[in-house]
Phi, psi and omega in degrees: 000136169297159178289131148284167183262137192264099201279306204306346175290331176298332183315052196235153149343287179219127201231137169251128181289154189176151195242149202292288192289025168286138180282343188283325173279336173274335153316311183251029118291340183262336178295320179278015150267314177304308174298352193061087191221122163279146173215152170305129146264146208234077178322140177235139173257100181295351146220014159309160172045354174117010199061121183301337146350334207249347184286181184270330171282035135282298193309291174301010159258337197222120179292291195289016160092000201245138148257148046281160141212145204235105172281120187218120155069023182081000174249129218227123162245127217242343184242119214292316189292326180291310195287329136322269186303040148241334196303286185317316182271320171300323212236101164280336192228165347263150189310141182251355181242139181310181188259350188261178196283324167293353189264316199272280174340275160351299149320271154346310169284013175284272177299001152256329175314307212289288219265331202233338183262334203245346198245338170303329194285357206252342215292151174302328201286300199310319183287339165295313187297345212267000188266339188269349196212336148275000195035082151271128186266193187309332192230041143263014126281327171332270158325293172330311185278312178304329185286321189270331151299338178288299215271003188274299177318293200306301177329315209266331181301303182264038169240320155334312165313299174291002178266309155094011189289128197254165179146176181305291200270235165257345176181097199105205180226034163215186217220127182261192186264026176267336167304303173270026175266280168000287210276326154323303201282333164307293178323317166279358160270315163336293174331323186244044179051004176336162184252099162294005217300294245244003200225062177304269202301342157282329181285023188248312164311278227285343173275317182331316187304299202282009179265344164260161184276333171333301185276330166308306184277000145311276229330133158323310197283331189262008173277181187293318181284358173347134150233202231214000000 
């Protein structure tokens, strides 16, 4: 049996579900430190026991099981990008999207590229699955993360390049929401050793970032649920 999960700790304004190493959940810990917004965390442990994730008092704040989940005022948004550009919209500053609608495009394809291309494949369920029903062992999922984070990464370095964009970040000289996409998913290459050789100008971002307090009190490490 799983720990129960402690609701009672939600009594908040605003409360976020959240697992320390989810890169999804580190996205929008690092956007409510860019706003400066306080808010509660509500930990889910995504594999003890087999994951809190999978419980009913879970299931019923997010059906489909997966965290962030974002509470404000008894109104629950389930998606790390929705619950940013909601964020985004309540909050103006400081701003996480550019002002003109192409640039705010440009932006968005950075952080879907990110959120939709590069981290599903990394996700723990997928990994559960290629190891529970393809019988894949540890280190053909291993490989698997790594070939699809390496060729994912190496992409967004070179459309920046071809993009020619100057600034800190990813765009400009303050942190989008493609930044608090970026800097999760590095982490998790880092984690699994990607080879980065070939990723300069994201790692220059990603240090640019990580030079604020916003994404540093984000860090997996500095969460409540830390583990070692």
């Amino acid at each position: 049996m799983t720990d129960s999960i402690n609701l009672e700790a939600a009594d908040s304004d605003r409360v976020l579900y959240t697992y320390f190493r989810s890169s999804a959940a580190y996205r929008v810990r690092i956007a409510l430190n860019l706003k400066g917004l306080n808010y509660c965390a509500v930990p889910v442990h995504l594999v003890r026991g087999g994951g809190q994730q999978h419980q009913p008092e879970y299931r019923a704040v997010n059906p489909v099981g997966l965290v962030p989940s974002y509470r404000e005022n008894g109104r629950t948004i389930r998606q790390s990008l929705a619950i940013i550009e909601y964020l985004d919209e309540c909050h103006s500053e400081p701003p996480l999207l550019p002002d003109t609608p192409f640039a705010r495009a440009q932006v968005r394809e950075l952080a879907l590229s990110i959120a939709c291309e590069i981290h599903p494949l990394n996700n723990p369920r997928v990994l559960k699955y290629l190891e529970r029903e393809i019988h894949t062992d540890e280190a053909a999922r291993l490989a698997w993360m790594r070939h699809w984070m390496k060729v994912g990464l190496e992409g967004l370095e070179t459309l920046l390049a071809d993009r020619g964009s100057s600034g800190r970040f990813c765009h400009g000289d303050q942190p989008t929401i493609a930044d608090c996409c970026l800097v999760p998913q590095l982490f998790n290459a880092r984690r699994f050793e990607v080879d980065l050789s070939n990723c300069p100008r994201l790692l220059a971002i990603a240090a640019a970032c990580n030079a604020l307090a916003p994404f540093q009190d984000a860090h997996p490490s500095r969460q409540p649920d830390a583990e070692t």
